[in-house]
N, C-alpha and C positions, 0 to 999 in steps of 0.2 A: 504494500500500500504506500503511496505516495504522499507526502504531505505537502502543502501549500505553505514557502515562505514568503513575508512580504512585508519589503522596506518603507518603513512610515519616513514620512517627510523627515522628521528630526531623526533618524537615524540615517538619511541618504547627508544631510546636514552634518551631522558628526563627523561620515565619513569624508565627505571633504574638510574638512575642520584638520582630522587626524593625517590626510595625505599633507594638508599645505605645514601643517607642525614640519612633520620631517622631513619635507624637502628645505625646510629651513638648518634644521637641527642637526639632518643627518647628510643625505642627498637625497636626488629623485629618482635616483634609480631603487634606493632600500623604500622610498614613499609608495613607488609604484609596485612593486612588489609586497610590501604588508599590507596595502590593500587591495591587490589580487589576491593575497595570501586569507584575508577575511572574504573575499568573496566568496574563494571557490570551499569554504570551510560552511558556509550557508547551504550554498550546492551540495555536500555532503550528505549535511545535514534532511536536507528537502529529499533526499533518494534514497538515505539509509533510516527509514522510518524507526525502524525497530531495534536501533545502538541506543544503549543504558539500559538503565535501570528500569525494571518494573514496579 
């Protein structure tokens, strides 16, 4: 079974928020990769229904 994710406004917000920090912080190549890195952990999430706990 599949579940439905879905990014509400202030967390599409956040995540730009979080990219522009560390492209200050760090570079943009670690910015764009921790979040692809959060993206594709959603995707995970959204097609492994049934990972954790009961």
């Amino acid at each position: 079974m599949e579940i439905k994710v879905f990014w509400s406004q202030t967390a599409l917000e956040n995540l730009e928020d979080i990219f522009e920090y560390y492209k200050y912080q760090a570079s943009i190549k670690t910015a764009r990769k921790l979040v692809r890195d959060l993206v594709k952990s959603t995707i995970h999430i959204q097609n492994s229904s049934k990972i954790g706990r009961i």
